[in-house]
C-alpha positions in Angstrom: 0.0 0.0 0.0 1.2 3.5 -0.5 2.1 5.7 1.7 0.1 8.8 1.0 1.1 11.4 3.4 -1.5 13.9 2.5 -4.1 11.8 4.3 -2.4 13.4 7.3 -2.6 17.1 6.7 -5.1 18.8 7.9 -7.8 19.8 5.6 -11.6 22.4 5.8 -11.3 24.2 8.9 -8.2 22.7 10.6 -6.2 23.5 6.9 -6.8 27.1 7.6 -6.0 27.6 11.0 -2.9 25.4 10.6 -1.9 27.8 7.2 -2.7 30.7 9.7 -0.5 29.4 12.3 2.5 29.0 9.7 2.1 32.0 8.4 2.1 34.0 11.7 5.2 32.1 12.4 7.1 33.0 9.5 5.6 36.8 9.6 7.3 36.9 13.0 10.4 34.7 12.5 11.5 36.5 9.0 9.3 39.3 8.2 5.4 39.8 7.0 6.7 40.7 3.6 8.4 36.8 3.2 5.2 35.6 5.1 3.0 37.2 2.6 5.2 36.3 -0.5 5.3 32.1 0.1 1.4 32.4 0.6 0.9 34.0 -2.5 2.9 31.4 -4.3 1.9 28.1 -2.0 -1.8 29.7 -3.5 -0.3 29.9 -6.9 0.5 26.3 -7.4 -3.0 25.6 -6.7 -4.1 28.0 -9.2 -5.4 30.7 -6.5 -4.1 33.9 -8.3 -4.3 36.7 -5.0 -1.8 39.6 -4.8 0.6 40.3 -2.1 -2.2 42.7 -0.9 -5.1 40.7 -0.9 -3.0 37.8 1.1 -1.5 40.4 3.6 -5.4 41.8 4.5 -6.2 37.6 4.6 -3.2 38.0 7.3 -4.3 40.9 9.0 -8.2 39.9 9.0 -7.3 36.5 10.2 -5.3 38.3 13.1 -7.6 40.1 14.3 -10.2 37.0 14.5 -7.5 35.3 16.8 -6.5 38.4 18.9 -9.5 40.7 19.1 -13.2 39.2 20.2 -14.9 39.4 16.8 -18.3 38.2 16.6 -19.9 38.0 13.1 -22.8 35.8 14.9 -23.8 39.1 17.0 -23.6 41.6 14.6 -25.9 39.7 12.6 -28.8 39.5 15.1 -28.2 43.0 15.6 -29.0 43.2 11.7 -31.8 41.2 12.1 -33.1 43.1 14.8 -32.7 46.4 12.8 -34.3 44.4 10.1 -37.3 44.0 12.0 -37.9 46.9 13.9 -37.7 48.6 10.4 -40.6 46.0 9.1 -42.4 46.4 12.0 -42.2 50.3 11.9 -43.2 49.9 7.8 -46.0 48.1 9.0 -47.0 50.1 11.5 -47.3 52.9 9.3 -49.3 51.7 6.1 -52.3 54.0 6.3 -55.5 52.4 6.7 -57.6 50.9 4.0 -60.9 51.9 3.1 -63.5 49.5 3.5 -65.3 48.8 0.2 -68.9 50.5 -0.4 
């Protein structure tokens, strides 16, 4: 049988957080710039075509999901809630019908 060591990378969910993880490292071993540079070309050879500036702002928007308490879930109740309260006010409002002769 072969041995097929991609069965032991990580992949979905775990994939990115581990890509994070090496990127931080090498952002703060080396520099961002050689961080950002092997990304872009580790995305490359799977025929993701991103710029040095659209993987630096996946660095930085992945660093501050890890390091500031960011909660996507909340601000979309508070959307929802908006959402309603803005129905409920269009509702509220419709002027009455007239009841037919």
């Amino acid at each position: 049988m072969a041995n097929d060591s991609s069965s032991s990378k990580p992949s979905g969910t775990a994939n990115l957080v581990a890509q994070y993880s090496q990127y931080a490292d090498l952002a703060n071993e080396y520099e961002p710039d050689v961080a950002a540079g092997l990304m872009k070309k580790a995305l490359e050879r799977q025929g993701v075509q991103q710029s040095r500036t659209e993987v630096e702002a996946w660095a930085a928007i992945n660093s501050a999901i890890v390091t500031k308490p960011v909660d996507l879930a909340q601000e979309v109740a508070q959307a929802n809630a908006k959402a309603d309260a803005v129905a409920q006010g269009l509702i509220g409002t419709q002027p009455a019908t007239a009841a037919a002769p």
